[in-house]
N, C-alpha and C positions, 0 to 999 in steps of 0.2 A: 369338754362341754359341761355347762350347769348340770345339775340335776334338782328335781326337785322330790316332796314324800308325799306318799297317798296312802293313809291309813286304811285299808280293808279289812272285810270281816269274811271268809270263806263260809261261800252258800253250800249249805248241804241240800239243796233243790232245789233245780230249773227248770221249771215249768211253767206253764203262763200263768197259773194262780199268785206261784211265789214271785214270781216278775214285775207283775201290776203290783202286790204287798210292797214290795221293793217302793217301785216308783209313786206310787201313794203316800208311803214314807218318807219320800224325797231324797231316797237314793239312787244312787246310778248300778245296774248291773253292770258288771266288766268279766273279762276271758282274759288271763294270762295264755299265750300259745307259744308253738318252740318248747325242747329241752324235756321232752316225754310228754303226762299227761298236758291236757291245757288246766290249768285253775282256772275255778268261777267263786268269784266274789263280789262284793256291793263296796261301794266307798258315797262318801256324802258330795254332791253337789258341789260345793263350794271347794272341797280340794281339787278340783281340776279347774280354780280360777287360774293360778300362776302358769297351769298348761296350754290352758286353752285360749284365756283374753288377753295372751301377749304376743306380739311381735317376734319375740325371742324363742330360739330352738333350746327347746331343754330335755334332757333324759330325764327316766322316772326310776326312784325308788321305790317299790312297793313294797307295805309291810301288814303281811298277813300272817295270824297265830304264831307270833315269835320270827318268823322267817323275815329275811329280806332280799327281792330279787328284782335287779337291774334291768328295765327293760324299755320301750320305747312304743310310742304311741302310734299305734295302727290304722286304727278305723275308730272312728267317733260319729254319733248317730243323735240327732235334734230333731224335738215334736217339731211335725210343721205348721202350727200354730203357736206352740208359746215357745218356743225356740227353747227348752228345756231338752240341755242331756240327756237321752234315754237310752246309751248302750254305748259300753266303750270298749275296745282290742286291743290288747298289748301284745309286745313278740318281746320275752324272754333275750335280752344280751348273752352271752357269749364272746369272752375276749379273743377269741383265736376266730371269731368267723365276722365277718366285714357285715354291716349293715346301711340302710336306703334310708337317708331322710329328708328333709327340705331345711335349708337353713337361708337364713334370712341376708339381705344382700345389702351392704351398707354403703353407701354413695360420699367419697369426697374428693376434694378440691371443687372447685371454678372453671368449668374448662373456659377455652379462649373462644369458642362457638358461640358458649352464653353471652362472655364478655360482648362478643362484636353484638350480640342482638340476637342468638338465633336463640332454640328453645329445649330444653333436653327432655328426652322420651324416654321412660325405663320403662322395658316390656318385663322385666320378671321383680318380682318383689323378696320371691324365694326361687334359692337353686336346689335341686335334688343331687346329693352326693351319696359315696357309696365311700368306706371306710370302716375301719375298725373303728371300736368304739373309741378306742383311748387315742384316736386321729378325728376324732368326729370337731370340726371346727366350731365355735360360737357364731360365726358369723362372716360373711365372706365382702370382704373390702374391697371396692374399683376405687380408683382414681380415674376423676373425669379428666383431671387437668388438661391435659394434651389436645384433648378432641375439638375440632373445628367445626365448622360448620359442613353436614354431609357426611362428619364422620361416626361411622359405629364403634362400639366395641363388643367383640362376639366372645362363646364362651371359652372356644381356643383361646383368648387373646391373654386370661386369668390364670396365674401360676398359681398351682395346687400342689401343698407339699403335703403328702401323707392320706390325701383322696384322690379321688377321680368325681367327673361330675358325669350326670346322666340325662345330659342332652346332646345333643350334636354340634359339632364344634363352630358352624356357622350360625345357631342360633344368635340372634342379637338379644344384646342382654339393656345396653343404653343407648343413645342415637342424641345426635344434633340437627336437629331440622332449622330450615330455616322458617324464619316468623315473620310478618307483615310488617313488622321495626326493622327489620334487620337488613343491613347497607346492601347492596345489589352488588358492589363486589363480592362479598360474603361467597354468594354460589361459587366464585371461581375456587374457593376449596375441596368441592364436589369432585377435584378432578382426578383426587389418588383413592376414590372409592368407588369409579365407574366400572370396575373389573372384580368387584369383590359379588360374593354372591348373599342376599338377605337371607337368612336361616330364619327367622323368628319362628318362633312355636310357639303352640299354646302354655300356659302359666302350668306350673305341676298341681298335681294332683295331691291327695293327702299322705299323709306321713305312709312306708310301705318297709316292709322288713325283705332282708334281700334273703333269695332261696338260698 
């Protein structure tokens, strides 16, 4: 997986006066956690563009007073008014211990469902996998091609070499419906999916380091 650097400066105090100093300065607090104490440090705003206004799953390198440590974004926290950064958690990597993130889900081919007319639905944008780091994927590819109309593809349906995902395997991840264009034969592909069961769940939640 990418990774990307967030230059920090380690806070020698956390308390609310030095926090507001912080964010008046248009810094962000942050907490490295995992791997004994937690670090608290400040980084600048604008180094968590490439983390945060992408699409894309990336790790982080942090590098604070000489040190540099691997880690992955936890919890990230925005004023509710000017949508400014104000607190962000990291959890410390560890190559021997598997961690939880969301990686982003890439959609190709044409299936033969759009072809005829129907409509394709992705319920997830991002899947939650669990993995060592150095198995942590970029990005998790479907192939629609196959799919008719009526048909799904759940998250059992995805070969995963080197994760596991953390949803349940009748989750639906894309779907073919049909659409008000779409030929009235169409439905009769409906018929090898009337025995299956809809899993959909809700979309994940934010990035989470695994106990």
């Amino acid at each position: 997986m990418k990774s990307i650097t967030i230059q920090g400066t380690k806070r020698e105090s956390v308390g609310k006066k030095s926090t507001k100093a912080l964010r008046d300065a248009e810094l962000v607090p942050c907490v490295v956690y995992g791997g004994g104490e937690p670090l608290n440090f400040s980084a600048t705003e604008k180094s968590f563009k490439g983390l945060v206004y992408t699409p894309e799953a990336h790790t982080v390198s942090i590098e604070v007073d000489g040190q540099t440590i691997p880690a992955v974004l936890q919890d990230i926290q925005f004023h509710p008014i000017t949508d400014k950064i104000i607190h962000a958690d990291f959890y410390r990597l560890s190559d021997d211990k598997p961690v939880i993130m969301e990686v982003p889900v890439k959609i190709t081919g044409r299936s033969k469902g759009v072809v005829a007319g129907g409509v394709l639905r992705q319920s997830f944008r991002k899947l939650k996998v669990k993995a060592l780091p150095a198995n942590l994927p970029d990005e998790i590819v479907v192939d629609v091609t196959p799919l008719k109309i009526g048909n799904k593809l759940y998250v059992g349906g995805i070969k995963a070499e080197g994760y596991s995902f953390m949803h349940p395997d009748n989750a639906v991840v894309v779907a073919v419906k049909m659409s008000r264009n779409a030929m009235k034969g169409g439905a009769a592909a409906q018929d090898d999916d009337e025995d299956e069961v809809e899993g959909e769940a809700p979309a994940a939640e934010e990035t989470t380091a695994a106990e």
